[in-house]
Backbone as CSV, one residue per row, in Angstrom:
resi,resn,N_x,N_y,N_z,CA_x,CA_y,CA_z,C_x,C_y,C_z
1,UNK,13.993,-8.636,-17.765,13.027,-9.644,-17.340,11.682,-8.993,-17.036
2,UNK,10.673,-9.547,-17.764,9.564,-9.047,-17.274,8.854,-9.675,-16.262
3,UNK,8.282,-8.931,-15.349,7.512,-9.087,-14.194,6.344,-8.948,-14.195
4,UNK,5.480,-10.545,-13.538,3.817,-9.459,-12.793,3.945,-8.880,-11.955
5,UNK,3.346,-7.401,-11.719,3.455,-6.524,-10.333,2.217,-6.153,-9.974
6,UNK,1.690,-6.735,-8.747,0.337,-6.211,-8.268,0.828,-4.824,-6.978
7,UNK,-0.027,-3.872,-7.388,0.446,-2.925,-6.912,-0.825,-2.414,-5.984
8,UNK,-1.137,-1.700,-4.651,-2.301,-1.320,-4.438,-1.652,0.066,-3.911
9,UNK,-3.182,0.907,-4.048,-2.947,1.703,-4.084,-3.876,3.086,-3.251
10,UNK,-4.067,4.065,-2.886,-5.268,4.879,-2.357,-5.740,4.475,-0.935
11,UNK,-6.726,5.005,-0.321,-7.372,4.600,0.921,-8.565,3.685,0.790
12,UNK,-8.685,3.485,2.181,-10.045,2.434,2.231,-11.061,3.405,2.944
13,UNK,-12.132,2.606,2.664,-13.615,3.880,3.333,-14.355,2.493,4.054
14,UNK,-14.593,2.609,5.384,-15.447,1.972,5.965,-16.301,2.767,6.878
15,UNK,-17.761,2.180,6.130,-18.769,3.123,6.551,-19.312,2.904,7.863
16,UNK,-19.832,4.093,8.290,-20.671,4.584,9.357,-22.158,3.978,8.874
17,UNK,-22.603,4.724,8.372,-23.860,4.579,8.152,-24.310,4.907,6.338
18,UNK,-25.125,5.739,5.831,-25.277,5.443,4.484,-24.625,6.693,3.973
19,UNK,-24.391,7.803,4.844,-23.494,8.864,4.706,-22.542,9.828,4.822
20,UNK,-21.805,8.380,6.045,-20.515,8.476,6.800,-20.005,7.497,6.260
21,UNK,-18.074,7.850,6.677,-17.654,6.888,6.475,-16.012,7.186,7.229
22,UNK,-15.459,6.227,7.838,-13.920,6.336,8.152,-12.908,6.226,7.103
23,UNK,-12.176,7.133,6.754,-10.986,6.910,6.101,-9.660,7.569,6.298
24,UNK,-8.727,8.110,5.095,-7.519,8.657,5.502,-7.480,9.636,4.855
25,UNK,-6.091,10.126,4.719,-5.489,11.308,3.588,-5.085,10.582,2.349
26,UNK,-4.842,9.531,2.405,-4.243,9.115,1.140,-4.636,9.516,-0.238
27,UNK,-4.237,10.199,-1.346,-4.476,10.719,-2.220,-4.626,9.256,-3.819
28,UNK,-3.778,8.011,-3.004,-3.452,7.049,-4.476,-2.195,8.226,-5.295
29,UNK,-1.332,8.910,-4.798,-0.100,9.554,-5.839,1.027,8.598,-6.222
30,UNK,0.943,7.556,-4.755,2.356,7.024,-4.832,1.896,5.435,-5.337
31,UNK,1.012,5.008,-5.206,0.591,3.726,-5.651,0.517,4.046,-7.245
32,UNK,-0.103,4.782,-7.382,-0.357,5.057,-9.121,1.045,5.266,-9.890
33,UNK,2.128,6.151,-9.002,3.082,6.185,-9.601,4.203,5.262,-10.006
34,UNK,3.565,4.550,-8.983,4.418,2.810,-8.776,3.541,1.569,-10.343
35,UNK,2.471,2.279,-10.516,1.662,1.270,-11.699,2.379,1.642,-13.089
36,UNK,2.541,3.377,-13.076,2.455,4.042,-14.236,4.339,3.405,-14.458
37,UNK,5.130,3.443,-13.471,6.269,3.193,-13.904,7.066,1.846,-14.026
38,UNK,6.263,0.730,-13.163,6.119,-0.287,-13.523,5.611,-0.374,-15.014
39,UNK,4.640,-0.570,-15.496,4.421,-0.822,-16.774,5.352,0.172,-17.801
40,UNK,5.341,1.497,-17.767,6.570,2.259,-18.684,7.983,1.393,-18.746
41,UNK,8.251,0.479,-17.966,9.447,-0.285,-18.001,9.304,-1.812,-18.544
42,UNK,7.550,-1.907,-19.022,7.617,-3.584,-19.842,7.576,-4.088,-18.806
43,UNK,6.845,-3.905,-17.447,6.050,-5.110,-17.027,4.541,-5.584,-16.537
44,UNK,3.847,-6.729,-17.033,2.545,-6.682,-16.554,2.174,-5.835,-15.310
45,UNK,1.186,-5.296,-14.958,0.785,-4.706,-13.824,-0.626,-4.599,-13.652
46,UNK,-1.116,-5.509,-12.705,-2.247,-5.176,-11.904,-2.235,-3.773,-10.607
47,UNK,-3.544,-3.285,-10.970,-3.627,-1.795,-9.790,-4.793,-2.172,-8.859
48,UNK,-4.448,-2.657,-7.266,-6.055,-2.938,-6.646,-5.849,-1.439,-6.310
49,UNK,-7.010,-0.190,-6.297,-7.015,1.097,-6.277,-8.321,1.208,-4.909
50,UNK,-8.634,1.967,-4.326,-9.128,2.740,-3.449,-9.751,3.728,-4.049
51,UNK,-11.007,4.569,-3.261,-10.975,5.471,-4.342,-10.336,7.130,-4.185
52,UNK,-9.920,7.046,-5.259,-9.201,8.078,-5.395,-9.362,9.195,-6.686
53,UNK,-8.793,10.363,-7.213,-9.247,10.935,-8.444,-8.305,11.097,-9.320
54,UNK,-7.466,10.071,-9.174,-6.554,9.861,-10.586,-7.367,8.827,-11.487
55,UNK,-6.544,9.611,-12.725,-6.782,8.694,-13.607,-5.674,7.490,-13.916
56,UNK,-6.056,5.958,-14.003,-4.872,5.123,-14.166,-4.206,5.153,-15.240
57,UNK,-3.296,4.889,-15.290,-2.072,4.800,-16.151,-2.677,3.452,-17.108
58,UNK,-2.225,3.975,-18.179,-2.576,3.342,-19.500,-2.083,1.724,-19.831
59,UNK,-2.439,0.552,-20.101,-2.290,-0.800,-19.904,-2.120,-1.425,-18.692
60,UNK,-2.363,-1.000,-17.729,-2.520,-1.560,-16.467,-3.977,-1.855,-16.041
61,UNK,-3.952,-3.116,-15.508,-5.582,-3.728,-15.034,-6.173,-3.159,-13.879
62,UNK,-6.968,-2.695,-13.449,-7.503,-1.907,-12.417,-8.483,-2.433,-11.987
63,UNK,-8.727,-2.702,-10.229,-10.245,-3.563,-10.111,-9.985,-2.504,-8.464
64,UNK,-11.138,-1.800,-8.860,-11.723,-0.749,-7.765,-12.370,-1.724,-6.452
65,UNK,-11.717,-0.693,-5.466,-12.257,-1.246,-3.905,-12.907,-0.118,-3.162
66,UNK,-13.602,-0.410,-2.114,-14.140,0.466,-1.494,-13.077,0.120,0.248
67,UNK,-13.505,-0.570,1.023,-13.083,-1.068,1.987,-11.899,-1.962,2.321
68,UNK,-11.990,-2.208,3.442,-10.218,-3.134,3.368,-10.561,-4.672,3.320
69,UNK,-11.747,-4.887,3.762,-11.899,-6.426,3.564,-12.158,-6.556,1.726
70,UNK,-12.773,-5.592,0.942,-12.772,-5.192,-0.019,-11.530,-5.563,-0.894
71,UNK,-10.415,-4.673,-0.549,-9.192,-4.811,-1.005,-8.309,-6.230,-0.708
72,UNK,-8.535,-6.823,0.469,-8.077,-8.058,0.829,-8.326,-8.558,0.380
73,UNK,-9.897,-9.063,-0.612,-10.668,-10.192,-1.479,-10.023,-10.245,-3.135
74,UNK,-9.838,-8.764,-3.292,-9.146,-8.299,-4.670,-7.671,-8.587,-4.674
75,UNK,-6.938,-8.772,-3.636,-5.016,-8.529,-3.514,-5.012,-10.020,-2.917
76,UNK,-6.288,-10.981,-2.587,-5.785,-12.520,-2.357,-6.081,-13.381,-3.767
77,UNK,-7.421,-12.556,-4.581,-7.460,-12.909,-5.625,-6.551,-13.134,-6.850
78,UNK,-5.589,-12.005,-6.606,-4.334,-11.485,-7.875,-3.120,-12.303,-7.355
79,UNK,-2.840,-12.441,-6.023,-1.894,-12.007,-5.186,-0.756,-13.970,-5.846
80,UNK,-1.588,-14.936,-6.705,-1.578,-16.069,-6.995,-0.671,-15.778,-8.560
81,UNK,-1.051,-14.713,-9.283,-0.642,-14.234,-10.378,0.143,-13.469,-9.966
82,UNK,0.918,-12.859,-9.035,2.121,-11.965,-9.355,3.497,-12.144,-9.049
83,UNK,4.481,-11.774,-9.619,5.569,-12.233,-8.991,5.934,-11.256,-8.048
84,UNK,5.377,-10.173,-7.872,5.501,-9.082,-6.565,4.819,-8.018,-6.191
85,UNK,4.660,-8.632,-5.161,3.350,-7.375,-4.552,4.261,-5.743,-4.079
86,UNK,3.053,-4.839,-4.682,4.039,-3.549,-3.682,2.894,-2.902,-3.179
87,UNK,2.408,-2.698,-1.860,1.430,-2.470,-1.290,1.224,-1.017,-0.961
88,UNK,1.243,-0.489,-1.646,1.122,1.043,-1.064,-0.253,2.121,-0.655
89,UNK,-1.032,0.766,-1.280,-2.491,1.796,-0.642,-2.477,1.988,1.650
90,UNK,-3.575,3.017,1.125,-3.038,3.065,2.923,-4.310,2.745,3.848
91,UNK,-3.979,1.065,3.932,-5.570,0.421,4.344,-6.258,1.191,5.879
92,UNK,-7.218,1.166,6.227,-7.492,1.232,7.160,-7.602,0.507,8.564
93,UNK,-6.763,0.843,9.367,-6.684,-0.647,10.335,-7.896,-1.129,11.405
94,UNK,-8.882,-0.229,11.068,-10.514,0.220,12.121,-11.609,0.211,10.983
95,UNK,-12.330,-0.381,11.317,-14.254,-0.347,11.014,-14.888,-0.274,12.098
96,UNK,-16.024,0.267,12.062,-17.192,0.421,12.784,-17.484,-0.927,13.013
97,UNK,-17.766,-1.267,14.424,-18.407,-2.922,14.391,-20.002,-2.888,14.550
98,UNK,-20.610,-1.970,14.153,-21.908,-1.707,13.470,-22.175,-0.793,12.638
99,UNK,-22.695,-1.233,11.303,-22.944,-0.130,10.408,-24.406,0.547,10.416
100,UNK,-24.771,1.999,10.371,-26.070,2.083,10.906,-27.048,1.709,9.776
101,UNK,-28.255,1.141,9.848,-28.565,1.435,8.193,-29.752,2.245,7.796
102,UNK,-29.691,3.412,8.354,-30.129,5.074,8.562,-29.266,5.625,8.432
103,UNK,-29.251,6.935,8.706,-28.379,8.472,8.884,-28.515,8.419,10.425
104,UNK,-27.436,7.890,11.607,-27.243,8.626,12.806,-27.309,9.875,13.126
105,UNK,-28.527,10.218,13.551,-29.133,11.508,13.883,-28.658,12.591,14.975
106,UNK,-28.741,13.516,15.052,-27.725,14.079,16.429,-28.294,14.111,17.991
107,UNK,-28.082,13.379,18.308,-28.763,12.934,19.586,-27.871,13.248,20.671
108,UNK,-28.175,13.725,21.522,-27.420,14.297,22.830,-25.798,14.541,22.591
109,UNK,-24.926,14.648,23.539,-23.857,15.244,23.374,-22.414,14.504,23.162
110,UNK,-22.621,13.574,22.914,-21.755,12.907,22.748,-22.117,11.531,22.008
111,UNK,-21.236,10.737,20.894,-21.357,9.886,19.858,-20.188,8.373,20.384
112,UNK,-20.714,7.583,20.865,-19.802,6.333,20.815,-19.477,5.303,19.795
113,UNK,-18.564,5.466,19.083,-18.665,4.146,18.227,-17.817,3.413,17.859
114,UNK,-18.022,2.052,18.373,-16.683,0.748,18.431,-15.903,0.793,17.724
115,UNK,-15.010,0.326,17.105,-14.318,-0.057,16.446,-13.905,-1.508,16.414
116,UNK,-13.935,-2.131,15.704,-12.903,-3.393,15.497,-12.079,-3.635,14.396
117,UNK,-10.830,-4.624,14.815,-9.766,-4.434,13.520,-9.938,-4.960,12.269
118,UNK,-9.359,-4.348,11.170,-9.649,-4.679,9.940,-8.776,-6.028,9.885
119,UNK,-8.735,-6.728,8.568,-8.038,-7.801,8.937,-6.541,-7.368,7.850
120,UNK,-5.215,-7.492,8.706,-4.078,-7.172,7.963,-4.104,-7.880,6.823
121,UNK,-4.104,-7.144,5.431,-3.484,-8.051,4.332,-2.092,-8.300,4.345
122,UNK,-0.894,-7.940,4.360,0.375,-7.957,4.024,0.763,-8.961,4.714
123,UNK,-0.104,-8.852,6.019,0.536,-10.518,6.560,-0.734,-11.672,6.083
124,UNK,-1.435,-10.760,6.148,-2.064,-12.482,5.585,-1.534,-13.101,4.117
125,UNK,-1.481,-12.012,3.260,-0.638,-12.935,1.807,1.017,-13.497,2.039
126,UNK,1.382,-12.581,3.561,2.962,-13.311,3.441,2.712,-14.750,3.653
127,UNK,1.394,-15.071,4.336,1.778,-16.688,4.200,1.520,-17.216,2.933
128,UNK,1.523,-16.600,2.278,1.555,-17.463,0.780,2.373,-16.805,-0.493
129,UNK,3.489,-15.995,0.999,4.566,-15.732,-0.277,5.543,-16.471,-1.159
130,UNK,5.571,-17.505,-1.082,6.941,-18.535,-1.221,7.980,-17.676,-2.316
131,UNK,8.125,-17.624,-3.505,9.639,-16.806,-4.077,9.084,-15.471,-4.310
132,UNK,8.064,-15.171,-4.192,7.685,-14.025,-4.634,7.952,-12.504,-3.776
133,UNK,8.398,-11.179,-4.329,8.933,-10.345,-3.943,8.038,-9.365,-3.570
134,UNK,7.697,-9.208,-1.873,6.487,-8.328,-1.503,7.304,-7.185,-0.357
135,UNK,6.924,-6.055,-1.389,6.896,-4.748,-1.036,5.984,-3.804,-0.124
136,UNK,5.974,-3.250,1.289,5.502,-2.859,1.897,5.707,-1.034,2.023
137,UNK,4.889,-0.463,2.572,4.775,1.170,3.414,4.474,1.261,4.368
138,UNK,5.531,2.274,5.182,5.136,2.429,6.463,4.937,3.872,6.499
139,UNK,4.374,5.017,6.533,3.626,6.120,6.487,3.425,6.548,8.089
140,UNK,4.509,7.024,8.466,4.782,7.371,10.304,5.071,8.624,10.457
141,UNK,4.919,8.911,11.700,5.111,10.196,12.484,6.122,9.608,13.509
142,UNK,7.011,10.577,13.911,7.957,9.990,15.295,9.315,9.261,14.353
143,UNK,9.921,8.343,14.237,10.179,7.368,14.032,10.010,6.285,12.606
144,UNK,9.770,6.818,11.321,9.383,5.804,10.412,9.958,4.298,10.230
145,UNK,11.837,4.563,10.576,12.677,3.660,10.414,12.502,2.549,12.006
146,UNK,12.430,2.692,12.729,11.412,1.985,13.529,10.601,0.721,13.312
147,UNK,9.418,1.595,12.832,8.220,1.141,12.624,8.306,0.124,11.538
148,UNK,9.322,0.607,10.606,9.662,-0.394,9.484,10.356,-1.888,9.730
149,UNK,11.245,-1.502,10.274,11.888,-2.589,10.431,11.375,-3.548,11.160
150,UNK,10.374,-2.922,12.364,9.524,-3.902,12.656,8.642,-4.907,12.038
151,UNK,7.828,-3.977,10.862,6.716,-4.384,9.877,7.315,-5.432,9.015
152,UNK,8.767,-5.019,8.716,9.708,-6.139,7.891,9.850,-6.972,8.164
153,UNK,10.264,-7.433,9.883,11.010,-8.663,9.959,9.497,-9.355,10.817
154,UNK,8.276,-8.760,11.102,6.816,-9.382,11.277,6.583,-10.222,10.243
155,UNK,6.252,-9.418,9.090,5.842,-9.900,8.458,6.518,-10.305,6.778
156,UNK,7.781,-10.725,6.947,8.529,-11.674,6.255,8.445,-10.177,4.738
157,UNK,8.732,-9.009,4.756,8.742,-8.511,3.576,10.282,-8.364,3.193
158,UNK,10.648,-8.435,1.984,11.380,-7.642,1.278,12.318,-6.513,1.503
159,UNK,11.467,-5.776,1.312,11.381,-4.111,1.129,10.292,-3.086,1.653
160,UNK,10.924,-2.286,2.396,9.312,-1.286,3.414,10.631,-0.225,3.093
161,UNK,9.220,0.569,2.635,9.736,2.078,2.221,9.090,2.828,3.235
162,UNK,9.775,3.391,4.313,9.435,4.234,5.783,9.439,5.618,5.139
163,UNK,8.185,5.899,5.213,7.818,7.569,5.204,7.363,8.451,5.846
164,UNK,8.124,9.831,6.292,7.887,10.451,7.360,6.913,11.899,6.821
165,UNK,5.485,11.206,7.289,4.248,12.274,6.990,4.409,13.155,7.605
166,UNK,5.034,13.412,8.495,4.819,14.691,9.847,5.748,15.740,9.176
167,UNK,6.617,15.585,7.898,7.295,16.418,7.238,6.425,17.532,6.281
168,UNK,6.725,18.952,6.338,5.685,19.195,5.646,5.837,18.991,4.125
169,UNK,5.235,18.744,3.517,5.460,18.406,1.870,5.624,17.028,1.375
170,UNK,5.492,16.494,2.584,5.773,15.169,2.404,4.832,13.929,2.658
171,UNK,3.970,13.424,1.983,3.794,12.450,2.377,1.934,12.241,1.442
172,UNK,0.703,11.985,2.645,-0.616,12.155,2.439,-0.604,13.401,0.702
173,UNK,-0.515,13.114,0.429,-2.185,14.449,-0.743,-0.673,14.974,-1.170
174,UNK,0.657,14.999,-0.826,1.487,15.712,-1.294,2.197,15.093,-2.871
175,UNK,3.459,15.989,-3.751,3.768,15.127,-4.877,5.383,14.277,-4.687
176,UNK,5.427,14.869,-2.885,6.822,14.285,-2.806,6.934,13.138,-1.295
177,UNK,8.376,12.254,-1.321,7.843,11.664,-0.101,9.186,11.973,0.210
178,UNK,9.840,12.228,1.568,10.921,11.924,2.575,10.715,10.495,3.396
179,UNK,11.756,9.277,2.262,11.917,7.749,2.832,13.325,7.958,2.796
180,UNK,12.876,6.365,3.246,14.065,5.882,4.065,13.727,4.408,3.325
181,UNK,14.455,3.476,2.531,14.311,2.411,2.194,14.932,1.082,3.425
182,UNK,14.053,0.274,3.705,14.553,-1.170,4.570,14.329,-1.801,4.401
183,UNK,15.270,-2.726,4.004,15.791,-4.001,3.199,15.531,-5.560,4.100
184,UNK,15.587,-6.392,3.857,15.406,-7.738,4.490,16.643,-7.633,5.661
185,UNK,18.044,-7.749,4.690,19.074,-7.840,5.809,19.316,-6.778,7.061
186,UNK,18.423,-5.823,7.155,18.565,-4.787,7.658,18.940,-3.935,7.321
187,UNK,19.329,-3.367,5.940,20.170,-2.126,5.067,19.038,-1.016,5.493
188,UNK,19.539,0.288,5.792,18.503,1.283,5.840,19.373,2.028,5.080
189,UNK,18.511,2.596,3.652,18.971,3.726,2.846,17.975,4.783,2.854
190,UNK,18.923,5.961,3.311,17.973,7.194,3.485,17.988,8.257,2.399
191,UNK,16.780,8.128,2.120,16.994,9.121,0.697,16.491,10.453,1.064
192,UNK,16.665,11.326,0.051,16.736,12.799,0.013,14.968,13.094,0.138
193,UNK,14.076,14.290,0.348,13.421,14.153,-0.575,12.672,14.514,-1.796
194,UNK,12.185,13.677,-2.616,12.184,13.398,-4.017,10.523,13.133,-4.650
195,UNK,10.713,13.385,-5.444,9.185,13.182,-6.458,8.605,11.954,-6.060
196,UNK,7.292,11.571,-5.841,6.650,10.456,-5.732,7.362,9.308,-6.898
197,UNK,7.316,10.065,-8.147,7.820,9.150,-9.419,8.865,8.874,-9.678
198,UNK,9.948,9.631,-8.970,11.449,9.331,-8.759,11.343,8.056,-7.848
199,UNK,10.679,8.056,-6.566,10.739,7.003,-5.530,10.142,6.286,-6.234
200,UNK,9.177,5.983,-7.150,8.345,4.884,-7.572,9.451,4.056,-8.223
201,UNK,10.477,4.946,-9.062,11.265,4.239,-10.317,12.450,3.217,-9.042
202,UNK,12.724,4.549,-8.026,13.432,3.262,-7.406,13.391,1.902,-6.972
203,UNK,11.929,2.065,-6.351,11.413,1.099,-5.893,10.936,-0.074,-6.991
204,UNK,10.733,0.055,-7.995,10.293,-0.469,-9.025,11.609,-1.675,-9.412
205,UNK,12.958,-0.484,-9.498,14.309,-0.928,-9.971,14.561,-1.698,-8.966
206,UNK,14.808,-1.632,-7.823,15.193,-2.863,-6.490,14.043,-4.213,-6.597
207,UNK,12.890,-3.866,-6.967,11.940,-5.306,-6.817,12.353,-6.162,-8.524
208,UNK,13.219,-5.048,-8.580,13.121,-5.823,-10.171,14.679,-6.750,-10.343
209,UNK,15.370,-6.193,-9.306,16.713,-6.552,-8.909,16.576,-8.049,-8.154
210,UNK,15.741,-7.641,-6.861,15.192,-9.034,-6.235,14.592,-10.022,-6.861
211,UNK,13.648,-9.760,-8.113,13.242,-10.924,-8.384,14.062,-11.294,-9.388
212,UNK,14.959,-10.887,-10.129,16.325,-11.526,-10.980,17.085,-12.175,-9.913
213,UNK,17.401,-11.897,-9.336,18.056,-13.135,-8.119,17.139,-14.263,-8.081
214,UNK,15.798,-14.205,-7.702,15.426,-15.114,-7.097,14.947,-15.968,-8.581
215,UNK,14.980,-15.633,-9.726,14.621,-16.307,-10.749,16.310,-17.200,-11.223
216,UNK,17.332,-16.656,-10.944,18.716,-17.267,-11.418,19.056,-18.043,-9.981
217,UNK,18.114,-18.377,-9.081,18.760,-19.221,-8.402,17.190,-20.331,-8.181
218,UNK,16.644,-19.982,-9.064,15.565,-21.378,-9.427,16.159,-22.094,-10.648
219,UNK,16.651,-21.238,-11.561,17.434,-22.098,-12.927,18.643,-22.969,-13.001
């Protein structure tokens, strides 16, 4: 069965001023690997990307973001066309609640600057998930399986693949991740760890599992 899969991918940059900016480690390894192996398996695939310095994988649609309200406008736009989201870019949950529009100069000894929250996508498209199969990341220190299961049963996902960054080799800028897969019913499968593109194929194979269910019990 072929699938649409909107996939995101990389970090968000929200600026300081015209030559600052807040962001993460995220490299885009594991989002890209999730596009490149989605489509190698025959199915449509949209990539909302961050920027990052891969190159995308070949027949997949790509619409570049800078920021997270950015990426939210691009993943509510698609989000109508897919039959499953897998969210793996690693948004930023903070912006500056003023952007300067100069270069902040170095002025005495110390720098204050607000923050306010970005606005969550994953829950904002769950309200307009109805059969469709949406895939989440949780990217933790302490605790990943935790944090997941929380993020899961918040915000009505699927599938949250809990990854423990604080491992070394694992995680940000690296080519491998140490997860832990969590399922709707609560299943936690803990995997070894493995190539970004090994985890991509899994993850790819379970959303592809879920939405064959949910298509043989619409027929």
């Amino acid at each position: 069965m072929i699938v649409n899969i909107l996939v995101t991918a990389g970090p968000t940059r929200e600026p300081l001023d015209p030559v600052r900016y807040l962001t993460n480690r995220s490299s885009g390894k594991m989002g890209y690997a999730l596009a490149r192996v989605a489509r190698e398996r025959g199915h449509r695939v949209r990539l909302v990307t961050g920027p990052v310095a891969i190159e995308p994988p070949r027949g997949v649609t790509v619409t570049r973001v800078l920021s997270a309200r950015e990426m939210l406008r691009a993943v509510s736009g698609s989000f109508p066309w897919a039959d499953a989201l897998i969210m793996a870019a690693a948004v930023s949950d903070w912006r500056p609640a003023h952007v300067a529009a100069g270069k902040m100069k170095k002025k005495g000894r110390t720098l204050v600057i607000r923050l306010v929250k970005n606005p969550d996508i994953l829950e904002g498209v769950s309200r307009m998930k109805g059969g469709r199969t949406v895939v989440g990341f949780a990217a933790e220190t302490g605790d990943p399986v935790a944090e997941a299961l929380h993020k899961l049963r918040r915000k009505k996902l699927d599938l949250v693949v809990a990854n423990d960054v604080s491992v070394p080799g694992s995680g940000f800028d690296a080519d491998s991740n140490l997860a832990a897969l969590v399922f709707r019913d609560g299943t936690v499968v803990r995997l070894n760890r493995m190539r970004k593109t090994t985890l991509a194929r899994i993850v790819v194979e379970h959303v592809e599992k879920i939405a064959s269910v949910r298509k043989g019990r619409r027929t």
